[in-house]
PQR file of N, CA, C, O and H, with PARSE charges and radii, in Angstrom:
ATOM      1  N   UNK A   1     100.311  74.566  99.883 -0.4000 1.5000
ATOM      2  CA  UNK A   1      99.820  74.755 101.236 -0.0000 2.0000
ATOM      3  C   UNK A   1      98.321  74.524 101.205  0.5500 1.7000
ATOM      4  O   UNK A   1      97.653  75.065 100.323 -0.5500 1.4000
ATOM      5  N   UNK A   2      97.770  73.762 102.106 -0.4000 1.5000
ATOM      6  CA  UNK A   2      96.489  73.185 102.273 -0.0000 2.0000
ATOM      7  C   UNK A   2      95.713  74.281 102.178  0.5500 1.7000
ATOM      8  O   UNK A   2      95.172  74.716 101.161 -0.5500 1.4000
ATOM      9  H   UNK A   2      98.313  73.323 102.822  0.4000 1.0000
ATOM     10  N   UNK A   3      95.664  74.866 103.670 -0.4000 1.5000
ATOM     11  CA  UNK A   3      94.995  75.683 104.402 -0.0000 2.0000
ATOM     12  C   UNK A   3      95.702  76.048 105.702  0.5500 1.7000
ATOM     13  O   UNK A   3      96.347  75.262 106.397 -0.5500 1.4000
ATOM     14  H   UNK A   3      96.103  74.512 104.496  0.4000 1.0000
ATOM     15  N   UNK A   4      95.491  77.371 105.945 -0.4000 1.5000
ATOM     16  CA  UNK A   4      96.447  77.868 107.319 -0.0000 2.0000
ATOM     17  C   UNK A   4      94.849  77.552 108.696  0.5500 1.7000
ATOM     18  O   UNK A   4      93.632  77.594 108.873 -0.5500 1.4000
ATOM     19  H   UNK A   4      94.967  78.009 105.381  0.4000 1.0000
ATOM     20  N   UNK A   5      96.248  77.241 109.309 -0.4000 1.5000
ATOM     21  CA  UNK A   5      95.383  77.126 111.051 -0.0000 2.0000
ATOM     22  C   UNK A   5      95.042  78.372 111.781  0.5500 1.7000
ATOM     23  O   UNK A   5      95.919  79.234 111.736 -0.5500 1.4000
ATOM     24  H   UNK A   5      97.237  77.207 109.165  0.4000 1.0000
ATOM     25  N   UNK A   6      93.883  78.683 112.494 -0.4000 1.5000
ATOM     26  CA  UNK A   6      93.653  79.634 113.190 -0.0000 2.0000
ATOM     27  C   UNK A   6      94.933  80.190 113.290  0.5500 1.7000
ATOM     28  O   UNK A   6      95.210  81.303 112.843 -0.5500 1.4000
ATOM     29  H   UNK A   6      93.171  77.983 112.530  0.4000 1.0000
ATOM     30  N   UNK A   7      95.807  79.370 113.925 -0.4000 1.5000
ATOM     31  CA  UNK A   7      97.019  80.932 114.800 -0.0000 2.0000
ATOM     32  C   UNK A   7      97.844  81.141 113.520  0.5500 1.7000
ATOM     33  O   UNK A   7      98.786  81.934 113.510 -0.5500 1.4000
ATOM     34  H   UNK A   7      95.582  78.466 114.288  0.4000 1.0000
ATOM     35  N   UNK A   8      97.451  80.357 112.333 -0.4000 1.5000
ATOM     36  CA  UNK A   8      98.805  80.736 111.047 -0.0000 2.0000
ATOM     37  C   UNK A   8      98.165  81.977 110.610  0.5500 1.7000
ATOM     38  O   UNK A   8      98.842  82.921 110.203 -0.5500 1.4000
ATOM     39  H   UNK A   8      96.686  79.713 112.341  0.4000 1.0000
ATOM     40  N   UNK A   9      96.660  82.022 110.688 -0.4000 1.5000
ATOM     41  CA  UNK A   9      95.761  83.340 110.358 -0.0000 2.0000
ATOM     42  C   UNK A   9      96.177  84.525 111.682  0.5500 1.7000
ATOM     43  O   UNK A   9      96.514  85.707 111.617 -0.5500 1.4000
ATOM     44  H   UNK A   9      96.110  81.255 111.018  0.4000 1.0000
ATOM     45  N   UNK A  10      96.042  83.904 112.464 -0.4000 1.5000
ATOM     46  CA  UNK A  10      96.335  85.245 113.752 -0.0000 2.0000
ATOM     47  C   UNK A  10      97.703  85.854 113.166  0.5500 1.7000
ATOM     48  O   UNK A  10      97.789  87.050 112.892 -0.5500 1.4000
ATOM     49  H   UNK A  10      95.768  82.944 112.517  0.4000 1.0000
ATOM     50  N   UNK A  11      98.638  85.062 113.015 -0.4000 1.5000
ATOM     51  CA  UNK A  11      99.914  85.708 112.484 -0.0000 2.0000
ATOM     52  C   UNK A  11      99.977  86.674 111.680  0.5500 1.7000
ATOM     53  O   UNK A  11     100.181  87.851 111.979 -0.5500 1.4000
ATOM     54  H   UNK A  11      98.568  84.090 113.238  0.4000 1.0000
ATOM     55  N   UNK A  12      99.777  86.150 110.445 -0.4000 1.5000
ATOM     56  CA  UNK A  12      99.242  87.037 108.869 -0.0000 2.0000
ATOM     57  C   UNK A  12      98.730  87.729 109.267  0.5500 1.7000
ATOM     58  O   UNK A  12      99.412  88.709 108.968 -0.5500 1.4000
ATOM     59  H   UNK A  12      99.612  85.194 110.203  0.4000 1.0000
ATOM     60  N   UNK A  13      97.601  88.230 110.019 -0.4000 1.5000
ATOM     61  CA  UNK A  13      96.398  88.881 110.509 -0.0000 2.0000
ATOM     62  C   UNK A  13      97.411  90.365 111.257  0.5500 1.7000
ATOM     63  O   UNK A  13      97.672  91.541 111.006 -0.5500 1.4000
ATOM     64  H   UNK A  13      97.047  87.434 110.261  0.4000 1.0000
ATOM     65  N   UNK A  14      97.657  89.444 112.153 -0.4000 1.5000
ATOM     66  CA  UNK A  14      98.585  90.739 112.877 -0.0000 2.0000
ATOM     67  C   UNK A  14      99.878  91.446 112.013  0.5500 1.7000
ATOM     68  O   UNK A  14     100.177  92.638 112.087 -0.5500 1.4000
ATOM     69  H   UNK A  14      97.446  88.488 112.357  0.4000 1.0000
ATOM     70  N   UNK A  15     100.276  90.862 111.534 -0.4000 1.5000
ATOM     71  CA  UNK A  15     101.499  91.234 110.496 -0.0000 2.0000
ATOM     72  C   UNK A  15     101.169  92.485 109.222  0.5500 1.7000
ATOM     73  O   UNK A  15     101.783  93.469 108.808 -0.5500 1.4000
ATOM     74  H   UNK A  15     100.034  89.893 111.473  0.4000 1.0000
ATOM     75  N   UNK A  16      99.528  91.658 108.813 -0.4000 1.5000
ATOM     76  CA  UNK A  16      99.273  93.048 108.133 -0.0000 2.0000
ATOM     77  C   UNK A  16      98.426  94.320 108.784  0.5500 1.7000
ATOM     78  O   UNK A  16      98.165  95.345 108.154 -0.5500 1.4000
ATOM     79  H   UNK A  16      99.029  90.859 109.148  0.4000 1.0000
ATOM     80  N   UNK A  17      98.075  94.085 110.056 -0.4000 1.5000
ATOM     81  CA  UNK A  17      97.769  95.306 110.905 -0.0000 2.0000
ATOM     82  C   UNK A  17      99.206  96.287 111.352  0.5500 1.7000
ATOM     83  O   UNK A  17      99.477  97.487 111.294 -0.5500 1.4000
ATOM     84  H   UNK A  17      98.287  93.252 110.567  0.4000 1.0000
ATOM     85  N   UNK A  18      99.843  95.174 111.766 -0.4000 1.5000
ATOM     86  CA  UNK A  18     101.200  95.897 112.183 -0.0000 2.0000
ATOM     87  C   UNK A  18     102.464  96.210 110.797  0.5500 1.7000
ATOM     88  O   UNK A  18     103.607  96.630 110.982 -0.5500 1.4000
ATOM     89  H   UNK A  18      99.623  94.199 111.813  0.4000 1.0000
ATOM     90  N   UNK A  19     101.986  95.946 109.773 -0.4000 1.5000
ATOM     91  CA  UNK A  19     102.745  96.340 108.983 -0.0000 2.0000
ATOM     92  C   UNK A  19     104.327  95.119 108.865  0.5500 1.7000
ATOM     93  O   UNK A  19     105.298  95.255 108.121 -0.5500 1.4000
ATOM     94  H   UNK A  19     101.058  95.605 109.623  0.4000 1.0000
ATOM     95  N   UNK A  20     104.188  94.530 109.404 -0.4000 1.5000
ATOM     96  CA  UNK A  20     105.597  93.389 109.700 -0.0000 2.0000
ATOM     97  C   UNK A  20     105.771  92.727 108.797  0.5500 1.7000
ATOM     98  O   UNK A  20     104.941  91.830 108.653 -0.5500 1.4000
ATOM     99  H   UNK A  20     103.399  94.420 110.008  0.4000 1.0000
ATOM    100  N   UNK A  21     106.830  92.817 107.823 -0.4000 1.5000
ATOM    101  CA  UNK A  21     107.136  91.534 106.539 -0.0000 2.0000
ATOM    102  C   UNK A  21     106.710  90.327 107.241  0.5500 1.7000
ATOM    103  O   UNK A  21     106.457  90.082 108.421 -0.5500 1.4000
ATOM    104  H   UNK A  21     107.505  93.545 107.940  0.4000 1.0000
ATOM    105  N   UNK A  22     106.706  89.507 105.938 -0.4000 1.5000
ATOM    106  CA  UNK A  22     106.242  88.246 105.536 -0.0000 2.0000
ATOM    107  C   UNK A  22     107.538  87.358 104.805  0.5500 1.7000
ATOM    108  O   UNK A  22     107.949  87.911 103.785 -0.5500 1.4000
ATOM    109  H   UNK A  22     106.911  89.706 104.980  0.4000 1.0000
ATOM    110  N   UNK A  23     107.993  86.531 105.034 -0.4000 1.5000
ATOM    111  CA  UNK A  23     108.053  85.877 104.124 -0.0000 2.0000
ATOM    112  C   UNK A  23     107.973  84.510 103.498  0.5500 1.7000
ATOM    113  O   UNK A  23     108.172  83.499 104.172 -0.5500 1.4000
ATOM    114  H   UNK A  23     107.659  86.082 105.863  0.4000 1.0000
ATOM    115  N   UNK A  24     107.654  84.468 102.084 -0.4000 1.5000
ATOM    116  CA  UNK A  24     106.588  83.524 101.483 -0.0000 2.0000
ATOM    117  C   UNK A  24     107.240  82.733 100.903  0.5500 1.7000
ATOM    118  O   UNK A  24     108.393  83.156 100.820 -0.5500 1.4000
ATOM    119  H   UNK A  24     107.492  85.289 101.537  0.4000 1.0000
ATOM    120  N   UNK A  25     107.037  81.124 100.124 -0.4000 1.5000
ATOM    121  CA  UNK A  25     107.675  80.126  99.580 -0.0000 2.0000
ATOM    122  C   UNK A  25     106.785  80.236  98.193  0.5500 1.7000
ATOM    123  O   UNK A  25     105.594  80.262  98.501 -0.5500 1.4000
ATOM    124  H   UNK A  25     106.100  80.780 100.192  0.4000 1.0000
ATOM    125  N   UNK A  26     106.866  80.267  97.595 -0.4000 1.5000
ATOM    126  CA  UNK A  26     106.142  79.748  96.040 -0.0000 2.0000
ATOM    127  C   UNK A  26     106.662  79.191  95.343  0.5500 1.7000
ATOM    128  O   UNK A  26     107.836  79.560  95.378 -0.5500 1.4000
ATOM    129  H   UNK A  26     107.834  80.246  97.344  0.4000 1.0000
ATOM    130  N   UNK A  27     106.513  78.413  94.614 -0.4000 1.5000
ATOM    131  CA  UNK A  27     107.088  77.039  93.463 -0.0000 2.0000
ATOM    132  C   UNK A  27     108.780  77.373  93.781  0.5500 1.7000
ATOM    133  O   UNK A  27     109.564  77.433  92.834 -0.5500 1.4000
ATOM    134  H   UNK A  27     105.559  78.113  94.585  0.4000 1.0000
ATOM    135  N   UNK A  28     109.211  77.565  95.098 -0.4000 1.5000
ATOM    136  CA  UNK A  28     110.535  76.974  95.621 -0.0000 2.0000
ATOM    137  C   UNK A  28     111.178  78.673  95.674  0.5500 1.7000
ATOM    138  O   UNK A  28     112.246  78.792  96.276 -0.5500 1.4000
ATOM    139  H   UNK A  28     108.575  77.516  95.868  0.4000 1.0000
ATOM    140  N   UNK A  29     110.804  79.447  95.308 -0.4000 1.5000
ATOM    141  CA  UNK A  29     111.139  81.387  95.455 -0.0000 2.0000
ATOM    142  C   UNK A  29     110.710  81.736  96.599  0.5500 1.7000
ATOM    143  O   UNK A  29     109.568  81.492  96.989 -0.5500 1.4000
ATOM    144  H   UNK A  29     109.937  79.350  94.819  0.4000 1.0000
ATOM    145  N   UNK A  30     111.990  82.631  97.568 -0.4000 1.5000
ATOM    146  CA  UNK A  30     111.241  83.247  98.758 -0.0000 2.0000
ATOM    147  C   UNK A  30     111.321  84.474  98.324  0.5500 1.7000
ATOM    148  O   UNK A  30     112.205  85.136  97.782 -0.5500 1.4000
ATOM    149  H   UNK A  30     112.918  82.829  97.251  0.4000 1.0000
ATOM    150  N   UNK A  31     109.835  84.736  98.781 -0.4000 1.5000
ATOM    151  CA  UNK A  31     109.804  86.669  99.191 -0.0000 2.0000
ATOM    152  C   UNK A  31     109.078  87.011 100.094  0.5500 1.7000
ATOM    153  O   UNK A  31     108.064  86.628 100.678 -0.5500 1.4000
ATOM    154  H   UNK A  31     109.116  84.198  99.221  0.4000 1.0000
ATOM    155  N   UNK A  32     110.007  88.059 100.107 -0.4000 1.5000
ATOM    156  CA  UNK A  32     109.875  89.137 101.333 -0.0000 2.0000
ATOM    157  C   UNK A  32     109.309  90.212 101.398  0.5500 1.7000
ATOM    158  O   UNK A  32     109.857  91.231 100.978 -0.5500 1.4000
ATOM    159  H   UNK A  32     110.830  88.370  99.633  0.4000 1.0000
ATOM    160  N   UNK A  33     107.919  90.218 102.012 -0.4000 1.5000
ATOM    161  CA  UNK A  33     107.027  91.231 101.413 -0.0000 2.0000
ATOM    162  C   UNK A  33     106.648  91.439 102.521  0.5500 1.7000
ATOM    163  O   UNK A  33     106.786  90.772 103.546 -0.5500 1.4000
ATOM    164  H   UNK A  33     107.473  89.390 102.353  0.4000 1.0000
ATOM    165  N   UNK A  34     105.636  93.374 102.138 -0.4000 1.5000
ATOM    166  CA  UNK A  34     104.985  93.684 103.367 -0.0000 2.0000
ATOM    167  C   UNK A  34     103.318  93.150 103.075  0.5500 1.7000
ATOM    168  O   UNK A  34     102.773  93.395 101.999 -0.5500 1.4000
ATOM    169  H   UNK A  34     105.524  93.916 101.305  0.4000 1.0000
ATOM    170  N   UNK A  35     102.691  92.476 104.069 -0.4000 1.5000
ATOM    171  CA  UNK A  35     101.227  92.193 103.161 -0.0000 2.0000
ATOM    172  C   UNK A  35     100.335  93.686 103.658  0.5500 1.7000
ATOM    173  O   UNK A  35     100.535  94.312 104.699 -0.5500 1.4000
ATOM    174  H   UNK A  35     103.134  92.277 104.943  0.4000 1.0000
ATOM    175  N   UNK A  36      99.388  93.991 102.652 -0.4000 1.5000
ATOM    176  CA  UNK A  36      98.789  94.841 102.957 -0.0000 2.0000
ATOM    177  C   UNK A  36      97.370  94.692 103.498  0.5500 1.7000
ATOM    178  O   UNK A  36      96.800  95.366 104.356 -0.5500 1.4000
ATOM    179  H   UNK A  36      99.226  93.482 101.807  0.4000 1.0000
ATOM    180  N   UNK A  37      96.936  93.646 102.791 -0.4000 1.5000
ATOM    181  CA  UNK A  37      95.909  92.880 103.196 -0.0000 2.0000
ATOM    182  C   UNK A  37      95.198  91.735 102.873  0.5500 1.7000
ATOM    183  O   UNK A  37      95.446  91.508 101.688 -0.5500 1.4000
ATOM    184  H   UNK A  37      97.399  93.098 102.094  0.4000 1.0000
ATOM    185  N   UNK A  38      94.455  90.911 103.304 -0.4000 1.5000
ATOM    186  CA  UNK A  38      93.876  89.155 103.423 -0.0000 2.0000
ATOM    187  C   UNK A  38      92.569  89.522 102.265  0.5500 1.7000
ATOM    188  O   UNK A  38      91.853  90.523 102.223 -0.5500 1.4000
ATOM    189  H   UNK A  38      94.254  91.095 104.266  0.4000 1.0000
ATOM    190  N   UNK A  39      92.576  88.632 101.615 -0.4000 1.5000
ATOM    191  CA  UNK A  39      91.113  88.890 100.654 -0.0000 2.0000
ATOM    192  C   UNK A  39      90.886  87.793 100.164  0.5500 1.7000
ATOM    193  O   UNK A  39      91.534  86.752 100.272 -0.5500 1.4000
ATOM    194  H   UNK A  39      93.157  87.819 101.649  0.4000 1.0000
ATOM    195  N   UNK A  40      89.605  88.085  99.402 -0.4000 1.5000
ATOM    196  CA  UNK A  40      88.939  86.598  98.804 -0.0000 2.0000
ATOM    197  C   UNK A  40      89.102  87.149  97.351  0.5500 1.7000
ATOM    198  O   UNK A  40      89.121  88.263  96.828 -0.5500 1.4000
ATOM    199  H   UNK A  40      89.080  88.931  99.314  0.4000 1.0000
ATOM    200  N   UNK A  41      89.174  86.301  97.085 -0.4000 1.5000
ATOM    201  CA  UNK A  41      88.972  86.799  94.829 -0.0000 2.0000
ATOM    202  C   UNK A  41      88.358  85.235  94.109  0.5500 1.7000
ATOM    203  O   UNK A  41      88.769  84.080  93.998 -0.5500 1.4000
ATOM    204  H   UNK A  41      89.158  85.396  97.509  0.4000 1.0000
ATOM    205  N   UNK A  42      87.604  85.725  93.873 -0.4000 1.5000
ATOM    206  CA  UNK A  42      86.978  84.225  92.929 -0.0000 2.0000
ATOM    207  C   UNK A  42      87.293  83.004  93.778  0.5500 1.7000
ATOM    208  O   UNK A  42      87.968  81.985  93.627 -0.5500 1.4000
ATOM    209  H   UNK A  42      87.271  86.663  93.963  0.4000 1.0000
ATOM    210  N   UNK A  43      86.625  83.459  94.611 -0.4000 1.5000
ATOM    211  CA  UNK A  43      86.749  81.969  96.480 -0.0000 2.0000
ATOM    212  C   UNK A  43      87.890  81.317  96.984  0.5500 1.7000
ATOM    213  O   UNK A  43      87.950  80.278  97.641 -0.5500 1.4000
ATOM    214  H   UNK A  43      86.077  84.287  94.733  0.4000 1.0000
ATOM    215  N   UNK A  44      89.329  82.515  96.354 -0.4000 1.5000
ATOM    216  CA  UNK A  44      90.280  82.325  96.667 -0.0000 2.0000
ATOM    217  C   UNK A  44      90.570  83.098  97.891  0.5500 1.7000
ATOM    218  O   UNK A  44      90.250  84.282  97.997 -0.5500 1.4000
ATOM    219  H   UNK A  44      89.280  83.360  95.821  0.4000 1.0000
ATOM    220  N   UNK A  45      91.065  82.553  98.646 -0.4000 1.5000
ATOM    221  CA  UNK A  45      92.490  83.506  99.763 -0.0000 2.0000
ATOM    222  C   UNK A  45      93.221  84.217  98.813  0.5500 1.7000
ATOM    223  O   UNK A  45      93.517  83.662  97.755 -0.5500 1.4000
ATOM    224  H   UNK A  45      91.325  81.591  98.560  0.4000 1.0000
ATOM    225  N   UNK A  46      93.677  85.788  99.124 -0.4000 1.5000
ATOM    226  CA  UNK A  46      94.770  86.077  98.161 -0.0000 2.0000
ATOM    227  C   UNK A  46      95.844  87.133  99.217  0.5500 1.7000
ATOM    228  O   UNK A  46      94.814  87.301  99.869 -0.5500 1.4000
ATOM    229  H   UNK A  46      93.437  86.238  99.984  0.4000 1.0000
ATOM    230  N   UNK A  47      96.284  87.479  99.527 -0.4000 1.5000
ATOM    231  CA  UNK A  47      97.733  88.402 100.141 -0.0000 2.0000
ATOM    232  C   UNK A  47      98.021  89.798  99.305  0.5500 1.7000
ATOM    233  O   UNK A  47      99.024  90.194  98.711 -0.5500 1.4000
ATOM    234  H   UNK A  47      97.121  87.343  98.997  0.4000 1.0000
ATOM    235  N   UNK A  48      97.027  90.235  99.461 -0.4000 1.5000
ATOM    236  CA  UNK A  48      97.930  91.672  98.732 -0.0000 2.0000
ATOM    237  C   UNK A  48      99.289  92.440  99.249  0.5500 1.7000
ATOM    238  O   UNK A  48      99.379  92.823 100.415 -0.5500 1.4000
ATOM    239  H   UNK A  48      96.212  89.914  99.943  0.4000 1.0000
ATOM    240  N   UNK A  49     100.089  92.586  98.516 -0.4000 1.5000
ATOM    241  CA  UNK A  49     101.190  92.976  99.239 -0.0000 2.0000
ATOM    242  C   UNK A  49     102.325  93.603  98.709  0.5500 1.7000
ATOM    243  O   UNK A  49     102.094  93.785  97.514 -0.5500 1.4000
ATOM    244  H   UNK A  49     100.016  92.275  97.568  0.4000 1.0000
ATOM    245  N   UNK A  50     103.588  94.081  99.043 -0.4000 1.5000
ATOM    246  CA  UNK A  50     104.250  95.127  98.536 -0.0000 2.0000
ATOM    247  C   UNK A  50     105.720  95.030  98.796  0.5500 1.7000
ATOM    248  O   UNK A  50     106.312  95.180  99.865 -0.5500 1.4000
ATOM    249  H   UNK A  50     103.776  93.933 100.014  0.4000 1.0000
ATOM    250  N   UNK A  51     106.263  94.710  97.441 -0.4000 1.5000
ATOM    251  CA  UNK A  51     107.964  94.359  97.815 -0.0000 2.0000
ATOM    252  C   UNK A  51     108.191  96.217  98.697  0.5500 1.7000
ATOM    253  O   UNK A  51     107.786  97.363  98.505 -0.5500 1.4000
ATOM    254  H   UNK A  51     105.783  94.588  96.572  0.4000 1.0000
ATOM    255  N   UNK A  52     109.140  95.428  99.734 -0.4000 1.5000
ATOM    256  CA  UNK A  52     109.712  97.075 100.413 -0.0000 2.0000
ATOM    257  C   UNK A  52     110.751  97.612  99.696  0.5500 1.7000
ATOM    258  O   UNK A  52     110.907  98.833  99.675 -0.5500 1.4000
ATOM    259  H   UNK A  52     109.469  94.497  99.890  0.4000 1.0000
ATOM    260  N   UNK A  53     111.742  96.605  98.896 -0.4000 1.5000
ATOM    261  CA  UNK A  53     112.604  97.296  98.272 -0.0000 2.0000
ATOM    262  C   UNK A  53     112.719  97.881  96.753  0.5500 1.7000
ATOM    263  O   UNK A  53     113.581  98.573  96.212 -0.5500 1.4000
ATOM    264  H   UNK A  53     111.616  95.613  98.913  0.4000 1.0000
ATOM    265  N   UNK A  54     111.196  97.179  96.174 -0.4000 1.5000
ATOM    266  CA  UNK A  54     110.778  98.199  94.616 -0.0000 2.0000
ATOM    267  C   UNK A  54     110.104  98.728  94.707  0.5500 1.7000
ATOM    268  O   UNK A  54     110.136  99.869  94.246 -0.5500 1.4000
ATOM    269  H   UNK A  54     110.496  96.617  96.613  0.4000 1.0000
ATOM    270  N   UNK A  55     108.819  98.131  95.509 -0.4000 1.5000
ATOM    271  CA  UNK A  55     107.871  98.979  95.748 -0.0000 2.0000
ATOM    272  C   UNK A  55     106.591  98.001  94.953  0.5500 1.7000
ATOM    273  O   UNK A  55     105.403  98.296  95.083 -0.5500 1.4000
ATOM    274  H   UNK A  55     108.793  97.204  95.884  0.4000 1.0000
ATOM    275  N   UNK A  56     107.039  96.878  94.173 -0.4000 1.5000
ATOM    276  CA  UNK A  56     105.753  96.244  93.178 -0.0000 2.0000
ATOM    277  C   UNK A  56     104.434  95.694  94.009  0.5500 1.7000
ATOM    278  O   UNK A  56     104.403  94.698  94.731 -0.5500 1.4000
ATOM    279  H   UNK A  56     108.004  96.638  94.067  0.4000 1.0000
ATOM    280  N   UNK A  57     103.953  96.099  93.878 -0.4000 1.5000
ATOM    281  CA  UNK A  57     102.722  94.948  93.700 -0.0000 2.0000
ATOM    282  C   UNK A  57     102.414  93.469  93.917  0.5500 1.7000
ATOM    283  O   UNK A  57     101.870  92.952  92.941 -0.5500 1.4000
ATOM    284  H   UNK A  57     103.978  96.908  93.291  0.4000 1.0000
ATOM    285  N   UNK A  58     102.578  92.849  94.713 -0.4000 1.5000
ATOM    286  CA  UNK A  58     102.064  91.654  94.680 -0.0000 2.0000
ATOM    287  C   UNK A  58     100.791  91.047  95.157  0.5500 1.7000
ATOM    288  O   UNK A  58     100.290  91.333  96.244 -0.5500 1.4000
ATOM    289  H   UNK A  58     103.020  93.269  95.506  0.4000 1.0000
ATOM    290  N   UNK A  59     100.108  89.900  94.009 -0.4000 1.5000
ATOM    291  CA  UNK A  59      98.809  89.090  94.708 -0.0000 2.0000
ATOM    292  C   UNK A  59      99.464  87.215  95.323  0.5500 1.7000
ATOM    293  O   UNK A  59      99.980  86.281  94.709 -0.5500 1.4000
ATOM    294  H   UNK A  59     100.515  89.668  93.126  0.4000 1.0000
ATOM    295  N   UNK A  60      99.222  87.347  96.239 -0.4000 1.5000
ATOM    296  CA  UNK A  60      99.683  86.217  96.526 -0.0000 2.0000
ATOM    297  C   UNK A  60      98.833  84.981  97.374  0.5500 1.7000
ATOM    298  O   UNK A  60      98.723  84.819  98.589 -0.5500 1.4000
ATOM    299  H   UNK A  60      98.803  88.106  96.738  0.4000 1.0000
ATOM    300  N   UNK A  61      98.219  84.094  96.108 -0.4000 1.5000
ATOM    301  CA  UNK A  61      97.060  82.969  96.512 -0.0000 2.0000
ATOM    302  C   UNK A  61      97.606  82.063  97.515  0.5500 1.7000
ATOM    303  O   UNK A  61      98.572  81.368  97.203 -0.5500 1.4000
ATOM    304  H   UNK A  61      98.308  84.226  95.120  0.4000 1.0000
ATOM    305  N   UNK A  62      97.074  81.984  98.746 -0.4000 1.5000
ATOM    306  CA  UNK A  62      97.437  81.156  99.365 -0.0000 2.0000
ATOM    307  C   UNK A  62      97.487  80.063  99.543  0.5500 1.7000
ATOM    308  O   UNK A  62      98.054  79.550 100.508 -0.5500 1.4000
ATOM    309  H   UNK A  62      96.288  82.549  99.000  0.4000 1.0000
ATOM    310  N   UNK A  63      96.798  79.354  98.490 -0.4000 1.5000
ATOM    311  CA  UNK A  63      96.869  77.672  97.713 -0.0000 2.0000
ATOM    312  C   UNK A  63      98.417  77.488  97.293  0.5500 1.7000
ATOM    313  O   UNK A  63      99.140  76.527  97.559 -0.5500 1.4000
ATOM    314  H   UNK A  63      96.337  79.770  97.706  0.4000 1.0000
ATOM    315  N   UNK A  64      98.785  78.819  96.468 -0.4000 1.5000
ATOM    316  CA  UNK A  64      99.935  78.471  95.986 -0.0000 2.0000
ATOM    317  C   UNK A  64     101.173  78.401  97.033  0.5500 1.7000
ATOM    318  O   UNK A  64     102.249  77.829  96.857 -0.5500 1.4000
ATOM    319  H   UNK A  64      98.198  79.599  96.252  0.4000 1.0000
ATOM    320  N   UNK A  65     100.782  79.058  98.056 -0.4000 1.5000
ATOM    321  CA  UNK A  65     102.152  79.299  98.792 -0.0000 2.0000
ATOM    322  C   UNK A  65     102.610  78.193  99.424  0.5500 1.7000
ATOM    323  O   UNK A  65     101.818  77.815 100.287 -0.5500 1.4000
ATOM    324  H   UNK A  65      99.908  79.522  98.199  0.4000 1.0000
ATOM    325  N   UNK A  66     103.649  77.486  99.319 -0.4000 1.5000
ATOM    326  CA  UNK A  66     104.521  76.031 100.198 -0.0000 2.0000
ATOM    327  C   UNK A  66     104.696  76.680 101.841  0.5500 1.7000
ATOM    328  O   UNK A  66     104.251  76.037 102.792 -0.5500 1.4000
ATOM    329  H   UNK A  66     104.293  77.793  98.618  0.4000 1.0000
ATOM    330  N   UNK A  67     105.273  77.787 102.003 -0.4000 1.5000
ATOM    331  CA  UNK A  67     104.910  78.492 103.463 -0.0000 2.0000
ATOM    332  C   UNK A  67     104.793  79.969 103.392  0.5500 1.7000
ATOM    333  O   UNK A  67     104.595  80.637 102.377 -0.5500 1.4000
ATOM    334  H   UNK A  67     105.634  78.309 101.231  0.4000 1.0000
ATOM    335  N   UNK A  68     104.957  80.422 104.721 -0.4000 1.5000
ATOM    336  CA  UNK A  68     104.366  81.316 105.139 -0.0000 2.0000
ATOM    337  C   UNK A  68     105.336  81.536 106.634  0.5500 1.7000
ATOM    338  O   UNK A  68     105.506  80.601 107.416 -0.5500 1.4000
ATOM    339  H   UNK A  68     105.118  79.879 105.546  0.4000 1.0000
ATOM    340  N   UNK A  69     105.875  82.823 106.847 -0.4000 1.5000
ATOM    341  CA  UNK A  69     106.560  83.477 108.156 -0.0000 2.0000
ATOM    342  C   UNK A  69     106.387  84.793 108.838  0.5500 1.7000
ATOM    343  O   UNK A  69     106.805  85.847 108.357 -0.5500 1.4000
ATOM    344  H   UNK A  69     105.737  83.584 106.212  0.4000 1.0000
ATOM    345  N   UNK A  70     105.945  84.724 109.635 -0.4000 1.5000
ATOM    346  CA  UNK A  70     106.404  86.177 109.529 -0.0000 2.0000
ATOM    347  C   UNK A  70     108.247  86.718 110.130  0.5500 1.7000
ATOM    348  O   UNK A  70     109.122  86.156 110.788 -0.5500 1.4000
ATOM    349  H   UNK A  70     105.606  83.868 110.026  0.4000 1.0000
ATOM    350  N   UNK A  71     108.139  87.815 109.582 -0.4000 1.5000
ATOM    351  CA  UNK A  71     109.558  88.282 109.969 -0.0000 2.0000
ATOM    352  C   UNK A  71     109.632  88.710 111.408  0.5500 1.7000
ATOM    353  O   UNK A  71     108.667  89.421 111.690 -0.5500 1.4000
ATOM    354  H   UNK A  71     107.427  88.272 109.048  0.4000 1.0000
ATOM    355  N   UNK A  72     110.284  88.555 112.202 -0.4000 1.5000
ATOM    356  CA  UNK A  72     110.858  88.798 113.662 -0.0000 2.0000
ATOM    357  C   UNK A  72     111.467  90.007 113.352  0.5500 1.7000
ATOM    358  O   UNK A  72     112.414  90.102 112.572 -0.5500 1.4000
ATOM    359  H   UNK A  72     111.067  87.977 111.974  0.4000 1.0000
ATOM    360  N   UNK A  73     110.973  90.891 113.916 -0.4000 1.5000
ATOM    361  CA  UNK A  73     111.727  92.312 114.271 -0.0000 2.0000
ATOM    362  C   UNK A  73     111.396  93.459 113.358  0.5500 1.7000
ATOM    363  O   UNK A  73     111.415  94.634 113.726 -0.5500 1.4000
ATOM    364  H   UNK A  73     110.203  90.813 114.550  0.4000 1.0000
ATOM    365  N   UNK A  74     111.005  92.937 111.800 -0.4000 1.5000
ATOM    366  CA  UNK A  74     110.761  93.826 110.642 -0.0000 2.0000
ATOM    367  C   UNK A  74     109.633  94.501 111.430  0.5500 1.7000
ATOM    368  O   UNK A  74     108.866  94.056 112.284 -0.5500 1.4000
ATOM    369  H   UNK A  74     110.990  91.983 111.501  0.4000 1.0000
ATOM    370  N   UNK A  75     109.791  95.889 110.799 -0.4000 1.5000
ATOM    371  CA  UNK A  75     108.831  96.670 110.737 -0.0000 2.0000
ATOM    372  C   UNK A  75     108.504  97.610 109.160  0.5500 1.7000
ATOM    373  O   UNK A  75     107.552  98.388 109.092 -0.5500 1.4000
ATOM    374  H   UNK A  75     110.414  96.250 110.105  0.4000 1.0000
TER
END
C-alpha cells in the first residue's frame, strides 16, 4: 500500500476513536483487529493494535499493509 487518502485516514482515524475493528491485508493474511492508535516510528506510519480474541499486541506498518477496512457494525 502506497499511502492512504485523506478519507482512508478519516476512517482509521475514527475507528480508533470509536474503538471499531479493522481489518488488514499483509503479505496475503487478514486480521481483524481493534487499532488503538496511528503513530510514527522511525518515519514510519505504524497501527498499534489489539487482536479482540487473544488479546496480543500488534504493530502494524502501513507500507506493509495491501489494504485496509474498517468493520461495519463492530464495536
Amino acid at each position: 500500500m502506497a499511502q492512504l487518502t485523506h478519507e482512508e485516514y478519516e476512517r482509521l482515524e475514527r475507528a480508533v476513536l470509536r474503538g471499531q475493528r479493522i481489518a488488514v491485508y499483509r503479505r496475503g493474511t487478514e486480521f481483524v483487529v481493534t487499532p488503538l492508535s496511528l503513530e510514527q516510528r522511525g518515519g514510519r506510519e505504524v497501527i498499534e493494535a489489539r487482536n479482540p480474541t487473544t488479546g496480543d499486541s500488534l504493530s502494524l506498518f502501513i507500507d506493509e499493509l495491501e489494504s485496509i477496512e474498517v468493520v461495519s457494525g463492530a464495536r
